[in-house]
N, C-alpha and C positions, 0 to 999 in steps of 0.2 A: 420084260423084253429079253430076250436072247441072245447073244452075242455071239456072233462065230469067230471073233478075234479076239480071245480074250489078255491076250499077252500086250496086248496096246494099254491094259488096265491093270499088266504088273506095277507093286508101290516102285513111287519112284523112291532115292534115296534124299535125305533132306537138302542137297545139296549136288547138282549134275556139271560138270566140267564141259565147256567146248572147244576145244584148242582150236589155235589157227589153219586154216583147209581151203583147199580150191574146191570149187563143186563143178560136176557136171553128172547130166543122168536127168531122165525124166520120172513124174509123178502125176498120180492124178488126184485134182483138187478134191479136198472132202465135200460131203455134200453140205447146203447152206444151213445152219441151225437156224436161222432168220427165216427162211422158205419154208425148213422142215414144221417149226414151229404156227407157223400160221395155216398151213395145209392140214396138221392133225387139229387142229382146233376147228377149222375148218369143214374138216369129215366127220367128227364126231358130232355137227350142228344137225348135218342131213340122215332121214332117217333110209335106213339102206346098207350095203355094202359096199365101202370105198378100196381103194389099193392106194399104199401112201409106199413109191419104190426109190429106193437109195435114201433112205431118208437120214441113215448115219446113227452113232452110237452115241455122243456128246452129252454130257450133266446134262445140257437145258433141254435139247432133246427127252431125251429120260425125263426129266420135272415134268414136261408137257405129257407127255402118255402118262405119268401118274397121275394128273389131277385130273386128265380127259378120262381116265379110269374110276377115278372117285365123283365126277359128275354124270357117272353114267355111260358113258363109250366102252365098248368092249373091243378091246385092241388083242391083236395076237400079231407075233413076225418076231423080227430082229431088223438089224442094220442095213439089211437086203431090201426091206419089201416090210409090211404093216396090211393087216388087215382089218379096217376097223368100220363095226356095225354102231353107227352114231344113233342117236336119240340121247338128249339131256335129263336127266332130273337132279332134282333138289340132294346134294350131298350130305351125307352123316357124319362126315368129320372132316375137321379144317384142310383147307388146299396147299399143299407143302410145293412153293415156286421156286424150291432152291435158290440157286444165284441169279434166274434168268430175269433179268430187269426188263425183258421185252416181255418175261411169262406172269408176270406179277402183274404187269398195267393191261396186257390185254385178258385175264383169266379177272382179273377185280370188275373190267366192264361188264364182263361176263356174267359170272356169277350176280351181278345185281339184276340182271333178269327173273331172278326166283324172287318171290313175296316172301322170303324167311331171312333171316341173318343168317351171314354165312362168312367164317374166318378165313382170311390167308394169312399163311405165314412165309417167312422167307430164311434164308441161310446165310453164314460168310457176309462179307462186306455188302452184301444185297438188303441187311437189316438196320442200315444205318445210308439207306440214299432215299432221297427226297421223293415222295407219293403224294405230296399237296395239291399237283397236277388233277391227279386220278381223284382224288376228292372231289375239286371242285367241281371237274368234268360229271360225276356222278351227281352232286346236287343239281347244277344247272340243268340234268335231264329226270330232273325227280326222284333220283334216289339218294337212299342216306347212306353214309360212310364214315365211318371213324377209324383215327390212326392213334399212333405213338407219338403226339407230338410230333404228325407228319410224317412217322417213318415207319414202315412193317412192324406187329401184324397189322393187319387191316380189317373190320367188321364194317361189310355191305348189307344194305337190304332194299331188294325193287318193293315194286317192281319198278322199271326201266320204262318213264312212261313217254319218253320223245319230245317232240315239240320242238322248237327253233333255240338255240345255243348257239354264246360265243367263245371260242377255244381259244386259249394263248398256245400258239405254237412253239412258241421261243427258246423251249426247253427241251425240246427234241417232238418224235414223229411217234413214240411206242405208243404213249393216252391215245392219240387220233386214231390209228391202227385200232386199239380197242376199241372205239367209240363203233367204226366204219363194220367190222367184226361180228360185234351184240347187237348193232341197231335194226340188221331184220328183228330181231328180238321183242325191242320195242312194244309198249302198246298203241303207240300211234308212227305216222314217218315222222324223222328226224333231220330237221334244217339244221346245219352246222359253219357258221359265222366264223372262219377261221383268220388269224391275224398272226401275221410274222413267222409263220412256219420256217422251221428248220428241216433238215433232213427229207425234202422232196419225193428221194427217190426211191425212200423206202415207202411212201403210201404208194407211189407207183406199183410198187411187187404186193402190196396189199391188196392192194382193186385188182389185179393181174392175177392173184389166186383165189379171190374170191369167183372171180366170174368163172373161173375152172368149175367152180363147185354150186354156180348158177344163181350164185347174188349179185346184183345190180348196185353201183351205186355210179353217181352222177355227179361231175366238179366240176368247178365255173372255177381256170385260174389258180388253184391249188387257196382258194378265196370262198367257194361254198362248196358246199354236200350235199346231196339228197340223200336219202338211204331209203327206201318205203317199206313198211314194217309191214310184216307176215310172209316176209319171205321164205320158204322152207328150203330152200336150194336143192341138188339133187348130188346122189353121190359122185365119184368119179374114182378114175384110174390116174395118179398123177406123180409123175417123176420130179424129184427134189434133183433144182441142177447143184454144178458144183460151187463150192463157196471163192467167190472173189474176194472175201475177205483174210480167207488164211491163205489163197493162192498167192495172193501180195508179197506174204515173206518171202514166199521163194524166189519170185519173180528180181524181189530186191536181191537175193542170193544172188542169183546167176547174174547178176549186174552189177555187184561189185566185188562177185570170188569166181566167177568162170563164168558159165552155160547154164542153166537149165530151162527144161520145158515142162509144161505144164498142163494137162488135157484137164478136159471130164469140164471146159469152160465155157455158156452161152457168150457168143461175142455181144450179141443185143442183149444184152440183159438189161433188168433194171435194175439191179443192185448195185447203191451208191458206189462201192470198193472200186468195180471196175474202173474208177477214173486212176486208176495207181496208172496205166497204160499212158494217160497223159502226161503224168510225170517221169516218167522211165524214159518216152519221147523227150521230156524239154531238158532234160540232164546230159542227153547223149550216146543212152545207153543202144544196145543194139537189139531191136525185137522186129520178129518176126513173125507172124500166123500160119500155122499149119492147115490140113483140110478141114473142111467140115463134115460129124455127119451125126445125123437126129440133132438136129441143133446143136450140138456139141461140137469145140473147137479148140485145138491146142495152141499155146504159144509159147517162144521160144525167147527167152531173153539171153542177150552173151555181154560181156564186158568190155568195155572201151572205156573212152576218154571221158571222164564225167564232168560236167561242168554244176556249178549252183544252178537251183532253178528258184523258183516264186510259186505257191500255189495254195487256193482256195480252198479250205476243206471243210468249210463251214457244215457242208451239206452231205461228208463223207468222214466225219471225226472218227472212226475207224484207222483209219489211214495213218492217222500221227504216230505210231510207234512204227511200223516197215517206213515209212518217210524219212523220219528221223534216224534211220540206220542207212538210209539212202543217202542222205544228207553231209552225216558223218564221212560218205568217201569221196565227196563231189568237191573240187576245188572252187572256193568263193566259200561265199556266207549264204545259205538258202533261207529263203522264207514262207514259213507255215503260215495261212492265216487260218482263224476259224478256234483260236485255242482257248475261247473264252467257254465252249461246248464241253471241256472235258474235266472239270472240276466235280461232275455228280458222275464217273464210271466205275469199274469197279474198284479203281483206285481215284485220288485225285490226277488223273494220268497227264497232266500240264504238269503238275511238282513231281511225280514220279519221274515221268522222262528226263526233267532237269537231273535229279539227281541220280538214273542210274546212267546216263550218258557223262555228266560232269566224272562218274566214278569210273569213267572207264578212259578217260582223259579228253573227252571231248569238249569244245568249248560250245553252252548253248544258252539259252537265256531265253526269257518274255518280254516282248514289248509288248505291250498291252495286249491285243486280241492277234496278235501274231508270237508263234515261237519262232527265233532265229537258229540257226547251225551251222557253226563255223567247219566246214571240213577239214579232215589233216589226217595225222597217225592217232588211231586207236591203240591206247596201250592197254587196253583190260584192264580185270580186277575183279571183283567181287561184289555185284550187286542184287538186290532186293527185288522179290518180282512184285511185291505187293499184295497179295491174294490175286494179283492181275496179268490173266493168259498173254495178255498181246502186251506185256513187257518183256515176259520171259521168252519171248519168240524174239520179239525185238533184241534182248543181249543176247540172243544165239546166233543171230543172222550178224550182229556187230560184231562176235568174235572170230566170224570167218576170215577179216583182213585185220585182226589185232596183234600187236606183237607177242603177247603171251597168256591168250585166251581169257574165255571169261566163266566165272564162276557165278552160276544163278540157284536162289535159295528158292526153293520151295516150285520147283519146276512139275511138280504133280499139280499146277493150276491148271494146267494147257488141258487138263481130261474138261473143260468148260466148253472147247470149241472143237479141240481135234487132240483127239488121244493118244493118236500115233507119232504125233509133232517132230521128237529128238527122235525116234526113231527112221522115220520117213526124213528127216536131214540125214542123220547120218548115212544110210542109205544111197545118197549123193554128193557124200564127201568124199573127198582123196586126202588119204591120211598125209600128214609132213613126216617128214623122217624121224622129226622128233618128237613126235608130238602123237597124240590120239584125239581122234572129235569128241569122242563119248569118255 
């Protein structure tokens, strides 16, 4: 894939400074690696020529066109635009899923549609998270699967023969994603018994792109599935929106170091993130929405009085690192719940966040399936991104109101979701006199 911005993908240094800065200045949100990823999987299912535009440059992105290229899709573009002529076969060498824990559970459903074994492998902290899931899901529908002792690689083999399955959801939304994905695949349809689902509203954008691309499925209650096998879909023309997930940093930016605004955003969307808009309301902060247009919409956060809020994130665990740096400016104690979901991310991001907030003087703690955070002064330091993007955003966006910035180690993670990250902050930073952002 091609890249027309390559200087987003200069190394970084092992170590990036962000001094304290007020921000203001707009940006537009990157595109969603969650949408992009599911739409190339997507097109490469149907046989034809698809158009997959803005689909963005990000690791998982790239994982996904690699392994849609080694299962047969023939992709051409860059970051603009993709053009890819889908029909699947049987791959000749193992499926390299990088980090993407969303490309690994829905490329393992996948692949167990072929009658051969077939390896995934994975990278970085993505080969030590839990794929028991994806197993079981794979035996209950007829195929076999073997792991590491539950962890990448993975050897599958169909075929995929369907029938009625019961799925524990309880561990997030990405297995079901891939079940809903392969099961046109299927050699018969596919009843799916779902129990405790988390993360809602990412099958919401699942069903939402598939039916782009002319697959059908059907849910009673976020409770059952049909899926009816021999679906071939048909290709499509299809715009990846912007990602609510890294729009969040900013949005917490300009709400607790100045202004910013934010385009390139569906206000309906179904991607979980956009609920940061709820919290940015119950805190105090001050937003407002711009025009609309091609579905696209900007919004505009500025800084006020922040008070503590309370919120639910069970179904948007994304959210707890910009929350937590929300949290950090808000007077009161706020409370996260939902943080029993982030123990298997790419970090363990419940004990991450404790400790790169506690290292940056913030007081924060778990009570059981809630994190707390006490707001106050941030006094920086020196903290750990983890192998994990959305901490190292999270201490950049903390050191905008720190007293003597923050230092984050290994800030070339963020090439996982948005490559441009410290660059596109600084970009809407206002330097201090004494001080430099970058």
């Amino acid at each position: 894939m091609k890249r027309q911005d390559d200087r987003h993908r200069m190394p970084l240094p092992g170590s990036i400074h962000i001094a304290p800065a007020e921000v203001a200045g707009s940006l537009s949100a990157p595109a969603s690696k969650s949408v992009a990823q599911r739409a190339i999987a997507l097109a490469s299912m149907c046989r034809g020529r698809s158009r997959i535009l803005s689909p963005g440059s990000c690791d998982d992105v790239l994982a996904a066109i690699r392994v849609c290229r080694s299962l047969g899709a023939r992709i051409t573009g860059d970051q603009e635009g993709l053009s890819i002529d889908g029909g699947l076969a049987a791959p000749q060498e193992p499926l390299n899923c990088g980090e993407s824990g969303l490309g690994i559970r829905l490329f393992t459903l996948l692949a167990a549609t072929f009658d051969q074994e077939i390896t995934l492998v994975a990278e970085g902290s993505l080969r030590q998270r839990p794929m028991d899931m994806a197993e079981k899901a794979l035996q209950a529908l007829g195929a076999a699967c073997r792991s590491r002792e539950g962890r990448p690689p993975l050897q599958v083999r169909g075929p995929l023969r369907g029938g009625e399955a019961a799925i524990d959801g309880s561990q997030g939304s990405q297995v079901l994603t891939g079940i809903l994905i392969a099961s046109p695949r299927a050699q018969a349809d596919v009843h799916l018994r779902v129990s405790r689902l988390t993360s809602r509203p990412y099958i919401d954008t699942t069903i939402q792109v598939m039916r782009a691309f002319g697959f059908e499925v059907m849910q009673e209650d976020y409770s059952r599935f049909y899926i009816r096998s021999g679906q071939a879909g048909r290709p499509a023309t299809y715009r990846v929106e912007g990602d609510w997930s890294g729009a969040a940093f900013l949005l917490v930016a300009g709400a607790v170091a100045g202004e910013a605004e934010v385009s390139n955003l569906d206000p309906i969307s179904t991607q979980a993130d956009r609920a940061v808009l709820d919290a940015l309301h119950a805190c105090g902060a001050r937003v407002d929405r711009g025009d609309e247009k091609d579905g696209r919409a900007s919004f505009r956060v500025a800084r006020a009085s922040l008070d503590a809020f309370d919120m639910d994130a069970t179904h948007c665990p994304d959210l707890f690192p910009p929350l937590v740096a929300l949290a950090a400016c808000c007077r009161g104690t706020s409370r996260l719940q939902g943080a029993g979901r982030l123990h298997v991310k790419e970090s363990d991001r419940a004990a991450t966040l404790i400790d790169a907030f506690t290292r940056m003087g913030v007081h924060i703690w778990q009570d059981g399936d809630s994190l707390l955070v006490e707001g106050g002064t941030i006094r920086g330091g020196l903290i750990r991104s983890h192998g994990d993007h959305r901490i190292a955003m999270a201490g950049a966006v903390a050191a905008l109101t720190s007293r003597k910035g923050v230092t984050i180690e290994q800030p070339e993670v963020v090439n996982k979701s948005w490559p441009g990250f410290f660059e596109d902050l600084q970009r809407i930073s206002i330097r201090h006199q004494h001080g430099k952002t970058l």
